[in-house]
C-alpha positions as CSV (number, residue, x, y, z in Angstrom):
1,X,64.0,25.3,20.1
2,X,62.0,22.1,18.8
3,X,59.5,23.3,16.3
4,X,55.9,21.8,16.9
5,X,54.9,19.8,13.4
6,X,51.6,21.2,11.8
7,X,48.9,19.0,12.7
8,X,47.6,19.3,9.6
9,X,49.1,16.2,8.1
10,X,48.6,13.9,10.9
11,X,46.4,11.1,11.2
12,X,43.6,13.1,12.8
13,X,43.8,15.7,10.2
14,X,43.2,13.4,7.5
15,X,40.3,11.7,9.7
16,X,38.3,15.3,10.0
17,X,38.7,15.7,6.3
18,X,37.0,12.7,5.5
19,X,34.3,13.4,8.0
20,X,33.8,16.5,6.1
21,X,34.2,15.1,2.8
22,X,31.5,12.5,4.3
23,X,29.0,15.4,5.3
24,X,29.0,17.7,2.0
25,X,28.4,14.4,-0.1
26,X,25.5,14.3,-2.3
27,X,22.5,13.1,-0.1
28,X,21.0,11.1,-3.1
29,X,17.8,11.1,-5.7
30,X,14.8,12.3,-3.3
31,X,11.4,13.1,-4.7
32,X,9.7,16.4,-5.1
33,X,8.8,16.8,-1.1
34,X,12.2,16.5,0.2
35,X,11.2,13.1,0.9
36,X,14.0,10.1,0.4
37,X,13.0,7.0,-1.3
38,X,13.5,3.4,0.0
39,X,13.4,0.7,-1.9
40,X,12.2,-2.7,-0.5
41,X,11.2,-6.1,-1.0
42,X,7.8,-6.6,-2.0
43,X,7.4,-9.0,1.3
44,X,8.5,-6.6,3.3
45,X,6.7,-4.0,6.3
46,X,7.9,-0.3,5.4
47,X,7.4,2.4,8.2
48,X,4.4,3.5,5.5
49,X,1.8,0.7,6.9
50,X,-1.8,0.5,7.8
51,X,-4.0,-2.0,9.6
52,X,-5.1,-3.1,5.7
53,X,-4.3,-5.3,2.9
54,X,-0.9,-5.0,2.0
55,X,2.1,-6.2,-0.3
56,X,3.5,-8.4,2.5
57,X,0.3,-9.6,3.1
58,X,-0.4,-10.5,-0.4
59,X,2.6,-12.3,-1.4
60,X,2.4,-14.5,1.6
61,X,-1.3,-15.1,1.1
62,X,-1.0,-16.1,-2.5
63,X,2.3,-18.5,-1.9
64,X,0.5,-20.3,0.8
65,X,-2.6,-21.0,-2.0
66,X,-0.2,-21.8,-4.8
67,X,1.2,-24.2,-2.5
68,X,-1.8,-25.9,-1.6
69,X,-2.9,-25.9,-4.9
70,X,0.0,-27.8,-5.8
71,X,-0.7,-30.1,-3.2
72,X,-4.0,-31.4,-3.9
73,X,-4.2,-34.8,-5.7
74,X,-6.9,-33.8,-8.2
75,X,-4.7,-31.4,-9.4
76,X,-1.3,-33.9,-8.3
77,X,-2.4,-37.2,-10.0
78,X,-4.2,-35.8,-12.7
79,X,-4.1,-37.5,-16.1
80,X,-2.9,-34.6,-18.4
81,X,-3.3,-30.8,-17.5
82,X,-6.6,-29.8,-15.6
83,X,-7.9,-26.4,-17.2
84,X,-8.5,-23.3,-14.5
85,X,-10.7,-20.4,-14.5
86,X,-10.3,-17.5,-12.7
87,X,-13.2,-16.2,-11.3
88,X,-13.2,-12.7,-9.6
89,X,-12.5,-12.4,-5.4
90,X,-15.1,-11.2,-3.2
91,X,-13.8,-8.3,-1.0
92,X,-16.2,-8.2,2.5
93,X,-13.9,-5.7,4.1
94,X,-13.9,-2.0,4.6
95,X,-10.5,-1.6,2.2
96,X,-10.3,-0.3,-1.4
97,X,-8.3,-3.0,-2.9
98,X,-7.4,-4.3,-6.1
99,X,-9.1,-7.8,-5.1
100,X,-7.7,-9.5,-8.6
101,X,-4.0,-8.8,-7.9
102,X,-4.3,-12.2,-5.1
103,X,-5.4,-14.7,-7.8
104,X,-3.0,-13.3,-10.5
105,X,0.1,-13.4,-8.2
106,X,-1.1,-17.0,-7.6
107,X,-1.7,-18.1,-11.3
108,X,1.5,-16.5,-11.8
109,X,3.1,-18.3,-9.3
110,X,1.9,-21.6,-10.7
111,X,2.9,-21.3,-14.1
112,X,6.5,-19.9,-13.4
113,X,6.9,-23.0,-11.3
114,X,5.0,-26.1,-12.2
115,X,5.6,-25.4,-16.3
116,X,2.5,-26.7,-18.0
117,X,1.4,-29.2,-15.0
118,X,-1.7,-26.2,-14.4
119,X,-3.4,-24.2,-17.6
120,X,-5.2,-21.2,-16.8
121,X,-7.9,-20.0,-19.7
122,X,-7.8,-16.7,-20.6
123,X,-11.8,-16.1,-20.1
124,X,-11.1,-12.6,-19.0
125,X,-9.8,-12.0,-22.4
126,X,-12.9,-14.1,-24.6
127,X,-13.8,-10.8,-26.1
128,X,-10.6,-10.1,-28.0
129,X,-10.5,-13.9,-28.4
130,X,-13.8,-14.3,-30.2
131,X,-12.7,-11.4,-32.6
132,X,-10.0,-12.9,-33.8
133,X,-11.9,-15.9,-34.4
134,X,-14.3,-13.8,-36.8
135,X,-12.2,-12.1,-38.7
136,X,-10.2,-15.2,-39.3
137,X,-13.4,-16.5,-40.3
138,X,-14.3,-13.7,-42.7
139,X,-10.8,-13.9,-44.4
140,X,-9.8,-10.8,-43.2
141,X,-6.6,-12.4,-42.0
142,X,-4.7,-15.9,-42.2
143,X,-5.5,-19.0,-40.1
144,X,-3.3,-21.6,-39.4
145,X,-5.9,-24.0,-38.6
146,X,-9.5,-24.3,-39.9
147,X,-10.9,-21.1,-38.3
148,X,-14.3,-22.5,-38.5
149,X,-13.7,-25.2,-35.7
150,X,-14.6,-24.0,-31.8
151,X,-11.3,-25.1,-30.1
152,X,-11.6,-22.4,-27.3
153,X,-11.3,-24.9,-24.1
154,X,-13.6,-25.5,-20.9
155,X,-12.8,-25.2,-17.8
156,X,-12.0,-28.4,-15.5
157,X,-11.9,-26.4,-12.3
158,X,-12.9,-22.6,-11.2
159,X,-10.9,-20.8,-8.5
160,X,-11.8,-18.2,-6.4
161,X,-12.1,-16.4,-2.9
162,X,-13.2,-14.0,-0.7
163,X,-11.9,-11.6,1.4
164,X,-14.1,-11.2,4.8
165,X,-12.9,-8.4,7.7
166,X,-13.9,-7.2,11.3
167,X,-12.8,-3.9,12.7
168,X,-12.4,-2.7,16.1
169,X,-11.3,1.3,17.1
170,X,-11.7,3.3,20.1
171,X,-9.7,6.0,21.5
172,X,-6.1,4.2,22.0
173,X,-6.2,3.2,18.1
174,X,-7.7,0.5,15.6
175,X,-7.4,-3.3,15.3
176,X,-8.3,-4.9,11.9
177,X,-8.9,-8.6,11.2
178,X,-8.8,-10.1,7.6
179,X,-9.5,-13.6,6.7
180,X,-8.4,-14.8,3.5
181,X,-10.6,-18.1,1.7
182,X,-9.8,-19.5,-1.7
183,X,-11.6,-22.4,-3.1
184,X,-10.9,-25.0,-6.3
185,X,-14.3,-25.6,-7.5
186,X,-14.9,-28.6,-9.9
187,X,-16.5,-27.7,-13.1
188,X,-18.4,-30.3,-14.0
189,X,-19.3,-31.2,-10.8
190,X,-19.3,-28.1,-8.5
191,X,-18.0,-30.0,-5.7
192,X,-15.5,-27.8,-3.7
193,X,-12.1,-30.1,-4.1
194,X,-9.8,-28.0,-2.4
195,X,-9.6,-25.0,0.2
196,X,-7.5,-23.0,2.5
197,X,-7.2,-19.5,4.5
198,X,-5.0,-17.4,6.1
199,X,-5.7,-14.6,8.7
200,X,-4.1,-11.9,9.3
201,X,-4.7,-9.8,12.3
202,X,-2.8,-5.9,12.9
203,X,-3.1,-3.1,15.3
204,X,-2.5,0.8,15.2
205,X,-2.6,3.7,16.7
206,X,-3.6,5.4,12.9
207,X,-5.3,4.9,10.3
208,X,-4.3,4.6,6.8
209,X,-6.1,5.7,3.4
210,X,-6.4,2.6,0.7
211,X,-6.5,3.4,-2.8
């Protein structure tokens, strides 16, 4: 009489145990609601999305202006380094956004990559600036340089932007349009040297909430 060998040893044993081992592993970190947590690129669409303003949107938007920045020959064949001002971005549409984060990814942009060839002035920050300036002035602490000279420097160019939108919703959902302008002003002259846009058009069936 041939004895029947446990299964429990074979190959499809050992399969079923990992599939088990598989299911009673850890399911990883998840927030407080039970909800997991995916991480992705900052140019990326997640499945949380809206008809608005968002990352993907930005960091194409702001590229595409760095780049033609770069590309204009005031700012290409100019004879040392052209000084830029930041000044803030109009927001025409219906969506609560932080309007400055456009022109700080693109100044950021522009100084990781072109080293020095573009200053930006720090007018944003004149108050802390002008501080230090007194109390070096006063004595109240060291100066390396004669703290009685003005050497806080002008701006050669301003740039800006606006953000203009157009909304459509019915009863099958809601379609948002959103043109992007920037603009390099000349200073001295206020003639507009350089501009571009980008549009950006989405559709939904929902809403989304924009904080």
């Amino acid at each position: 009489m041939h004895r029947i060998p446990s299964p429990a040893f074979g190959p499809i044993a050992v399969v079923l145990a990992s599939v088990l081992l598989v299911g009673c592993a850890s399911p990883g970190v998840r927030n407080p609601s039970g909800t997991g947590v995916t991480v992705l690129k900052a140019d990326e669409q997640g499945f949380v999305a809206g008809t608005g303003v968002e990352s993907q949107d930005i960091v194409s938007v702001s590229d595409k202006m760095a780049r033609g920045i770069l590309e204009t020959p005031q700012i290409q064949q100019a004879q040392g380094q052209p000084r830029v001002v930041l000044l803030p971005i109009e927001n025409n549409t219906r969506f609560a956004i932080n309007k400055d984060i456009l022109l700080t990814r693109v100044r950021a942009r522009l100084n990781s990559q072109t080293r020095g060839k573009v200053l930006f002035l720090a007018r944003e920050r004149m108050a802390a600036l002008e501080k230090e300036q007194q109390l070096k002035q006063s004595g109240q602490v060291t100066a390396g340089s004669d703290p009685n000279l003005v050497e806080f420097q002008g701006a050669d160019f301003f740039l800006t932007g606006r953000l203009d939108g157009s909304t459509t919703r019915n009863s099958r959902g809601v379609s948002d349009y959103v043109l992007y302008t920037f603009q390099l002003i000349d200073a001295r002259t206020s003639v507009i040297i350089w501009e571009d846009l980008a549009e950006i058009k989405k559709q939904g069936l929902d809403d989304a909430a924009y904080r």
